[in-house]
C-alpha positions, 0 to 999 in steps of 0.5 A: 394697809387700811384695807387689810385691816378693814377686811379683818376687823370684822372677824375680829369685831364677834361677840357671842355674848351680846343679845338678840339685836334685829337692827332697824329698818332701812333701804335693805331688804329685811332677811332671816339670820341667826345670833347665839342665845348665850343663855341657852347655848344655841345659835337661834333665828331672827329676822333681821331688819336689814340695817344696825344689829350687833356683833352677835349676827350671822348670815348662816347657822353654820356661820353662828355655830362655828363662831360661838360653838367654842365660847359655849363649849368653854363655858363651865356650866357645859364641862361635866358633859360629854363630848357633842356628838348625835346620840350623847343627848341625854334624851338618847343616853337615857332613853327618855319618851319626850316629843321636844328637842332638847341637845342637853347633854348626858353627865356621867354619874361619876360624880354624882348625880342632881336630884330628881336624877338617878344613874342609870347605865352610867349616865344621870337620868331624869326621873319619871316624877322629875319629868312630870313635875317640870313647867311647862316651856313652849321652848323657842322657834326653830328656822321655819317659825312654827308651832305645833301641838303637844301635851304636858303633864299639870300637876295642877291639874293632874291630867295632861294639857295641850300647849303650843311647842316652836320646835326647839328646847324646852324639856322633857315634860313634852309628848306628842300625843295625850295619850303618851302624856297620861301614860308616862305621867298619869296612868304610872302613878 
């Protein structure tokens, strides 16, 4: 009975919304593994330290995805959306020009739209002056922990400026070339 109990704890013990813990150091080997990043609703890499962490920990992304998928889909800050599937991002639904990857999901206009949004084709989409308006984020690391190079619109500076981009997140003020920046974003004005 103990050893029943044993093997199930574990599975009982997850808890999605806890943070980021990479345990400490030990006699076991240091590893990649993934926890779910309640704010941004994403199973995200971390390097493990081989011992402690928390009950937010994953050997796989599957494992994390299937684990905490339901928590973030539950969420009402998520209900207005669309069902996930690979082409009801809002990047897709809206045919935006961006170089991040950003899984937002199309809200339908039924109910309205936010501002700096506006219905098209049934779908709520950003501006072009709500894009070039927006901070710039760098997003956050993918699995292979690169960066690469992209362009975003300063208002500050009213041209298009590099920055660094890890691969996943951050949003639409995101071009791959200067040249796709300044025209979405300079040359339009």
């Amino acid at each position: 009975m103990l050893i029943c109990l044993l093997l199930v704890a574990p599975a009982l013990a997850i808890d999605c919304s806890l943070p980021k813990d990479v345990g400490h150091t030990c006699d076991q080997q240091k590893s990649q593994k993934f926890y779910f990043d309640n704010r941004l609703k994403v199973c995200q890499p971390l390097y493990f330290q081989g011992c402690g962490g928390n009950e937010n920990l994953f050997k796989t992304r599957d494992e994390c995805l299937q684990a905490c998928s339901e928590a973030s889909s539950a969420s009402p800050a998520t209900s207005n959306f669309l069902a996930s599937s690979s082409n009801d991002t809002i990047v897709a639904a809206c045919n935006i020009n961006t170089a991040a990857v950003v899984s937002d999901k199309a809200k339908t206009c039924n109910k309205g739209c936010d501002q700096g949004y506006t219905c098209k084709n049934n779908f709520c989409c950003p501006t072009k002056e709500y894009i070039c308006s927006l901070p710039t984020l760098n997003g956050h690391e993918s699995a292979v922990y690169k960066h690469y190079g992209r362009y975003t619109y300063s208002k500050d500076l009213k041209n298009c400026i590099r920055f660094s981009y890890f691969g996943n997140g951050g949003n639409f003020n995101n071009f791959r070339t200067f040249s796709d920046c300044k025209k979405f974003c300079v040359d339009s004005q």
